[in-house]
C-alpha positions as CSV (number, residue, x, y, z in Angstrom):
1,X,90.9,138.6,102.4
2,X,87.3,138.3,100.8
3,X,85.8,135.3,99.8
4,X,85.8,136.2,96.5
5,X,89.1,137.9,96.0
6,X,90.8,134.5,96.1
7,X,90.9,133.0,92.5
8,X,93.1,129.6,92.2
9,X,92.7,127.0,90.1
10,X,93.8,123.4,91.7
11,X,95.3,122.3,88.2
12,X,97.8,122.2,86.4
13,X,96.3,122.9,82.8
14,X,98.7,120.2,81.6
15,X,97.3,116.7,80.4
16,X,98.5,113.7,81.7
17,X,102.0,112.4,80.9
18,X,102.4,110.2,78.3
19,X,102.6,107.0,80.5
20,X,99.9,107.9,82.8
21,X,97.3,108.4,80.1
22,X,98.0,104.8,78.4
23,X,97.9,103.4,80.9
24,X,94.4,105.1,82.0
25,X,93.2,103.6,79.0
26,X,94.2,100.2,79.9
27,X,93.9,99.4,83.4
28,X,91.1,100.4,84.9
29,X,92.7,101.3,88.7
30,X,94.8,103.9,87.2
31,X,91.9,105.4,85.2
32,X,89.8,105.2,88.5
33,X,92.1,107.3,90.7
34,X,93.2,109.8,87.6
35,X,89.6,110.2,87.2
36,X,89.2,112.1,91.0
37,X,92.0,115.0,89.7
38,X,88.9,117.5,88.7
39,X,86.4,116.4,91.5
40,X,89.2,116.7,94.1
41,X,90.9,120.1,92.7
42,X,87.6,121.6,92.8
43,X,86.3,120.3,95.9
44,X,89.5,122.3,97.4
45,X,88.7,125.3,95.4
46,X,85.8,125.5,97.3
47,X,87.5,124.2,100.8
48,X,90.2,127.0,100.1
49,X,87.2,129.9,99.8
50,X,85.4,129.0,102.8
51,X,88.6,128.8,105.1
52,X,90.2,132.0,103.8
53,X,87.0,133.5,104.5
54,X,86.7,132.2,108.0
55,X,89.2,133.4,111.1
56,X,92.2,131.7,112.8
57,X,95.5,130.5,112.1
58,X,95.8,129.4,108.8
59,X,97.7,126.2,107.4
60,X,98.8,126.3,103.6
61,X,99.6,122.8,102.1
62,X,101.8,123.1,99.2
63,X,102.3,119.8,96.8
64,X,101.3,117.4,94.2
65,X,98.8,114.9,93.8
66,X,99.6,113.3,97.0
67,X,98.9,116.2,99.2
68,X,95.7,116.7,97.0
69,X,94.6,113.1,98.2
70,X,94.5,110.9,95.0
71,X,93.8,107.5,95.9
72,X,91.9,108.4,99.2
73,X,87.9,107.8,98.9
74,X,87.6,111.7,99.5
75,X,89.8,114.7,98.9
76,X,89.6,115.3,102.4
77,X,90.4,111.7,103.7
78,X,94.1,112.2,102.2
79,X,96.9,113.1,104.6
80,X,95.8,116.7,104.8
81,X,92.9,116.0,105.1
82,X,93.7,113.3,108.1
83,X,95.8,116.4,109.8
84,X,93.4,119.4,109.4
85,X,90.8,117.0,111.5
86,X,93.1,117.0,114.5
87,X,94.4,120.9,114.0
88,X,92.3,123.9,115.2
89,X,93.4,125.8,112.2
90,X,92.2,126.5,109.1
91,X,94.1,125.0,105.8
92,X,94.5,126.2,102.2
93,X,94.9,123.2,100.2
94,X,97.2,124.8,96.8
95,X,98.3,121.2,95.9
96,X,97.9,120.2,92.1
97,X,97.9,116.6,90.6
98,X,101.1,116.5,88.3
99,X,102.9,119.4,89.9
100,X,106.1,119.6,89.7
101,X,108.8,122.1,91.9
102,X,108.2,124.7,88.7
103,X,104.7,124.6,89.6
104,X,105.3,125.1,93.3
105,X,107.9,127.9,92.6
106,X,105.5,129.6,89.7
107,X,102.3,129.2,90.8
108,X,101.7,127.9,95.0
109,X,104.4,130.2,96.2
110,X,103.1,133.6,95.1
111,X,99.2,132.1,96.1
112,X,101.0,131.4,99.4
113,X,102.2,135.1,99.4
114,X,98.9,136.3,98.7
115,X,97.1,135.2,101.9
116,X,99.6,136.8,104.5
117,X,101.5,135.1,107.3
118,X,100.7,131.5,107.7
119,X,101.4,129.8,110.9
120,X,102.1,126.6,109.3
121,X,103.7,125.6,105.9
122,X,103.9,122.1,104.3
123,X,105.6,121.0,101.0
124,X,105.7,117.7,99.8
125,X,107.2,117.6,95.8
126,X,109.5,116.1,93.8
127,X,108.3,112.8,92.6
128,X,106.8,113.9,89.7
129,X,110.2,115.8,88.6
130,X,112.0,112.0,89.4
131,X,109.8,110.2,86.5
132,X,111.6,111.9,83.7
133,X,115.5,113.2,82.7
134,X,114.8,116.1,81.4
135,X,113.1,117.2,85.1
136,X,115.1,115.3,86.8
137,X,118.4,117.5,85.5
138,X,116.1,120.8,86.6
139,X,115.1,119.5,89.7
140,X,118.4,120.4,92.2
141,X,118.8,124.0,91.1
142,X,114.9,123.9,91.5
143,X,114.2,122.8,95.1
144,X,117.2,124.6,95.8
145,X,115.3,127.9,95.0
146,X,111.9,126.3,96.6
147,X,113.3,125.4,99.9
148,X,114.7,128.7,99.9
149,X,111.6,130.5,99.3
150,X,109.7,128.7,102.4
151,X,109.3,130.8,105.5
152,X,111.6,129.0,108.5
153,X,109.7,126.3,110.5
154,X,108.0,124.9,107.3
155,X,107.3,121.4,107.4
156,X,108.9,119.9,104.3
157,X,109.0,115.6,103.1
158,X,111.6,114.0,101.7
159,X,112.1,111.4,99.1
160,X,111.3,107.6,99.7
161,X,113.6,106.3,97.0
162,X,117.3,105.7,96.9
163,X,118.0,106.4,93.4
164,X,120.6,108.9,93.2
165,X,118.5,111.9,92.3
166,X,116.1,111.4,94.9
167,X,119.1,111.2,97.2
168,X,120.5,114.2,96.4
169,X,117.2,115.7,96.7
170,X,117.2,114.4,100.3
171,X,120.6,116.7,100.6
172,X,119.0,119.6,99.8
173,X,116.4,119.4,102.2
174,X,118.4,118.1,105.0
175,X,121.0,121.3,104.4
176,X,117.6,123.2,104.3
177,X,116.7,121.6,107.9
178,X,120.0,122.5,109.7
179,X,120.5,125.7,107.9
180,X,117.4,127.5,107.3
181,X,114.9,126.2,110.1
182,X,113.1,124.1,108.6
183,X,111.3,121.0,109.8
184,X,111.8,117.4,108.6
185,X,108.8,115.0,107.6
186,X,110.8,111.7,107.7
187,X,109.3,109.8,104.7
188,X,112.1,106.7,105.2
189,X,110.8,106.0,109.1
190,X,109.8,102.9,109.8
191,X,105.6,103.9,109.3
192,X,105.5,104.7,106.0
193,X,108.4,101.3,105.2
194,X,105.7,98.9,104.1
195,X,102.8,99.4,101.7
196,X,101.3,96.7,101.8
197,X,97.2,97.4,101.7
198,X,97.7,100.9,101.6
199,X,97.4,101.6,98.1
200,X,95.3,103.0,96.1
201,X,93.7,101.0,92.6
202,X,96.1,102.3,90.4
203,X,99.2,101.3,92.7
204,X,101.1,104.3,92.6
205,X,99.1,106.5,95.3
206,X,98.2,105.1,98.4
207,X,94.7,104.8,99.8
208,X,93.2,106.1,103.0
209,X,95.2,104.1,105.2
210,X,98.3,104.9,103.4
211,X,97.7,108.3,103.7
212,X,97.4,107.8,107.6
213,X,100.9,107.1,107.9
214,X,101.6,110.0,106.3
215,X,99.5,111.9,108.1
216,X,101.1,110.5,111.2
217,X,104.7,111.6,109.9
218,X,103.5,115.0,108.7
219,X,101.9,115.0,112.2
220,X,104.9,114.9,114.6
221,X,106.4,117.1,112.6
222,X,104.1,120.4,112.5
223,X,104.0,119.4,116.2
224,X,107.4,120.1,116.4
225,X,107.4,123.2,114.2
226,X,104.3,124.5,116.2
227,X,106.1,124.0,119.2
228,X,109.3,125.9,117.6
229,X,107.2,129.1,116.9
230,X,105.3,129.2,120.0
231,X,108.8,129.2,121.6
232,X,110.4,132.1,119.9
C-alpha cells in the first residue's frame, strides 16, 4: 500500500467524558496526561505512514488510550512502543484515546482489513466501556463480535478488575483463547499486581515503567503466538 493511500485519524472525534474533563480542569496531573491525546494520535499517524510504506511483517496494535501510551513521556515509550523496540517488524499503531469496543469494531477493524495479512494482532479494550452502565450493558454482545472478528493467534488482554462485568468480560476472552486460537496477555499475573511508582500524573494511566510490565506481559505472549504461526 502507498504512503499516501493510508488515511486514519488516531481519534475518536468525541470530547472527553464528563468526568475526565472536570477533572482536567481541576487537577493538574490529569490535565497533563489528557493533554498528550493530539500530540500522541498524530505522532502515530505519521509512525503508521512510514511503516506501511516500509517492507516486512507487519504488527497492528488495536486499543485505547493505553496502547496509545498516555501517561508515558513519549508515544513510543508506552507498551507498544517498549515491544516494537525488541520486534524486527513493523507496527501500525490504530489505538484511540477513549475508544471503546464500538470503536474497535467500527473503525480499527476495517483499518486492520485494509492493510492485508498481519503477522501479529493485539487488542487491548474494554475499560473505557466498564466506567459507565449504559456501555457497560453493550459491552458482552460487543467483545463477543470483536473477539470474533480477530484473525486466530491474536494477542488479546484481559481485565484487571474483579467487578462483575469485567469478569465476565474475562469469560469471553478466555472462551475466545480455547476456542478460537487466540493468545492470552495475562493482565492479573503477578508483574503488573502492584502499581506502585508506575503511574502516570493523573493516576489512572501508568507511566513508562508501568507500561514495561505491560510490555513484558504483551511480550511473552506474541512470543507465544509467533511461535504458534511459525509452527503451522
Amino acid at each position: 500500500m502507498a504512503l499516501q493511500e493510508f488515511e486514519y485519524d488516531n481519534l475518536t472525534g468525541r470530547p472527553p467524558g464528563r468526568l475526565v474533563s472536570v477533572a482536567s480542569r481541576i487537577l493538574p496531573g490529569v490535565r497533563e496526561v489528557q493533554d498528550q491525546t493530539v500530540p500522541f494520535a498524530l505522532a502515530w499517524q505519521q509512525h503508521n505512514r512510514a511503516a506501511i510504506a516500509a517492507d516486512g511483517p507487519l504488527w497492528v496494535a488495536l486499543g485505547d488510550s493505553m496502547t496509545v501510551g498516555l501517561g508515558a513521556p513519549s508515544h513510543d515509550r508506552g507498551w507498544v512502543g517498549q515491544v516494537a523496540a525488541t520486534l524486527p517488524m513493523r507496527v501500525v499503531n490504530l489505538a484511540m484515546s477513549g475508544a471503546r469496543v464500538p470503536d474497535v469494531l467500527e473503525r480499527q477493524i476495517p483499518a486492520l482489513r485494509s492493510l492485508g495479512e498481519a503477522a501479529l494482532v493485539t487488542l487491548m479494550i474494554g475499560s473505557n466501556d466498564l466506567m459507565n452502565r449504559e456501555h457497560r450493558l453493550r459491552l458482552p454482545d460487543g467483545m463477543r463480535r470483536l473477539l470474533d472478528a480477530l484473525p486466530a493467534g491474536s494477542v488479546v488482554s484481559d481485565q484487571p478488575g474483579n467487578s462483575p462485568a469485567a469478569l465476565g468480560v474475562n469469560t469471553l476472552i478466555a472462551d475466545a483463547v480455547r476456542d478460537r486460537g487466540l493468545v492470552l496477555a495475562d493482565m492479573r499475573g503477578p508483574r503488573t499486581a502492584s502499581w506502585r511508582g508506575r503511574l502516570a500524573a493523573d493516576h489512572f494511566h501508568p507511566n513508562e515503567a508501568g507500561y514495561a510490565a505491560i510490555a513484558a506481559v504483551f511480550g511473552d505472549a506474541i512470543d507465544q503466538s509467533l511461535r504458534g504461526s511459525r509452527e503451522l
